[in-house]
N, C-alpha and C positions, 0 to 999 in steps of 0.2 A: 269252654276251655279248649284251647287248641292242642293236639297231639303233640307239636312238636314245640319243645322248649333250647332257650338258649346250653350251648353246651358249657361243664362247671369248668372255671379256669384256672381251680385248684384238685384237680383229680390226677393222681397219677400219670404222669408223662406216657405216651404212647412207645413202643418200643419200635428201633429205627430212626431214620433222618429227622432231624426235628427244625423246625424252621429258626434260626442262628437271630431273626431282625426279633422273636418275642422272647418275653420267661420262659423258661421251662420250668412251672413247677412238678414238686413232686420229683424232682432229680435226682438220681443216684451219683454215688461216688464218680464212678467211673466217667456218668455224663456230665458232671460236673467240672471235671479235670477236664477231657477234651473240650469243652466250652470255653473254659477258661484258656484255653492256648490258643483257640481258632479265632476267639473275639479279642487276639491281643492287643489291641491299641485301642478298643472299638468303647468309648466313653459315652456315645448316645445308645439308647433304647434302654433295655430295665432288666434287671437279672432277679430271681427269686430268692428268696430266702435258703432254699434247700442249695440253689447252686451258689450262692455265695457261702456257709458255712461250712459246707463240702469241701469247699478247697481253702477255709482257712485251719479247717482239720487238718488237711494233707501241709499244710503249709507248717504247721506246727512242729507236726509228725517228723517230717522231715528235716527242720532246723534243730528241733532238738537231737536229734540220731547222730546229725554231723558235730555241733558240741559239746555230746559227750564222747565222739570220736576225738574230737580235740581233746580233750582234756585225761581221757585215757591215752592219747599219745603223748601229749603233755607230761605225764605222770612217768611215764616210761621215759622220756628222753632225764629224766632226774640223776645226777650220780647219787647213791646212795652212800659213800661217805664224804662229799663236800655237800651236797643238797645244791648242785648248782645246776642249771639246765644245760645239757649237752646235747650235741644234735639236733637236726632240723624236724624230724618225723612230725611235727604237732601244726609244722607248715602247711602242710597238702590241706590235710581237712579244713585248714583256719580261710587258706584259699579258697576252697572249693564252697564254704559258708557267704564266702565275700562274690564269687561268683554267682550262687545260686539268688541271695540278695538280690543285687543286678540286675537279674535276667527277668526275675520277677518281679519286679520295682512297678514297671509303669502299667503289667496288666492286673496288679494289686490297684492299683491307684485307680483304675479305668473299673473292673469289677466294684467298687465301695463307690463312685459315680453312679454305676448302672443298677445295685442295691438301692442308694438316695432317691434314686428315680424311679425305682418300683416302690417307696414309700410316699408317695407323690413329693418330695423336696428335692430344690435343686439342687442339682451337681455341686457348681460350688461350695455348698455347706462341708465340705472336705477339708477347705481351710479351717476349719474348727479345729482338726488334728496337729496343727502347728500351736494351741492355746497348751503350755505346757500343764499336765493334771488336768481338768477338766474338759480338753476338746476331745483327749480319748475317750472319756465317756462320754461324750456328745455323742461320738460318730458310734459308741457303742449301742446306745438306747436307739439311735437313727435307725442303726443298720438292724436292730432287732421288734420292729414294729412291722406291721403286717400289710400286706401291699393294699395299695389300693386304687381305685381305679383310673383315678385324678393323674397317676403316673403314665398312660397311655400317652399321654401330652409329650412327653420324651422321645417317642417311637417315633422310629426312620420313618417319613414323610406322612408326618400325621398336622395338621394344621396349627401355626405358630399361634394365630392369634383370633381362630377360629374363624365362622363366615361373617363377607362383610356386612355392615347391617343396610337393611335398607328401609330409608325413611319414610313415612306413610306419605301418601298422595294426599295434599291439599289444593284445593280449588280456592 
C-alpha cells in the first residue's frame, strides 16, 4: 500500500483563493455568494451542492425581506377611511424586487447549469423548468443528488469526446 492517497474532493474547502474553473465543496455562505457573482455568466464547469444551496438561501432570504417590505408599505400607503391605496411608498421596494430579479436572472440560470453538471447531466435538462408543475421538481430532485464524477466531463478544457481510439495493427 502506498503512503500517498488520492486527496477527498468532498472535504471542507481550504481557506483562501480557491480555484473559480472547479466545485468548491464544503462551501460557506459567504464563498458561496462571492462565487456566485464572479462566475456570473460562467454556464460550463460544475458547482457543488453546498455552493448552489447557499446562494439559493441568500436568494430566498432576500426576496422575501423586500415583499414583506412591499407589502408593509403597501399596508401603509391604505387610507383608513376609504380603504383605497394612496401614495406610491410600496413602489421603491416593488422596484427594487423587479431589479434584484434581473440582476440575478442569468447567474441563477448559469449556477442550476453548473449544479446539473456536477450531477453528471447536462446543462440543457434546465428546460425541464419551463414544464409547468413538474419540471420544477425535475430541476429540484436534479439539483439535490449528489455529484459525481461523470460531471468532470463539463470542466473547462477537459476532453469532448475523450481519446481517439486507435485501431489494432493487422497484418
Amino acid at each position: 500500500m502506498s503512503q500517498h492517497s488520492a486527496p477527498n474532493p468532498y472535504a471542507p474547502a481550504p481557506t483562501g483563493a480557491a480555484d473559480l474553473s472547479q466545485p468548491l465543496y464544503g462551501a460557506g455562505i459567504g464563498d458561496a455568494v462571492k462565487r456566485f457573482f464572479k462566475k456570473y455568466a460562467t454556464f460550463s464547469g460544475r458547482a457543488s451542492r453546498s455552493e448552489y444551496w447557499w446562494w439559493m438561501l441568500v436568494n430566498f432570504i432576500v426576496i422575501t425581506a423586500l415583499v414583506i417590505w412591499m407589502f408593509a408599505a403597501a399596508a401603509g400607503s391604505v387610507d383608513p377611511v376609504t380603504g383605497e391605496l394612496e401614495g406610491t411608498g410600496f413602489l421603491f421596494p416593488y422596484a427594487l424586487i423587479g431589479l434584484w430579479s434581473l440582476a440575478t436572472l442569468v447567474p441563477s440560470l448559469a449556477l442550476t447549469v453548473r449544479r446539473l453538471h456536477d450531477g453528471g447531466f447536462n446543462g440543457w435538462l434546465i428546460l425541464l423548468g419551463l414544464i409547468p408543475g413538474v419540471g420544477g421538481i425535475a430541476i429540484l430532485v436534479f439539483s439535490l443528488m449528489p455529484s459525481k464524477p461523470e460531471g468532470a466531463r463539463f470542466d473547462a478544457g477537459a476532453q469532448q469526446y475523450g481519446a481517439y481510439p486507435q485501431a489494432p495493427y493487422q497484418s
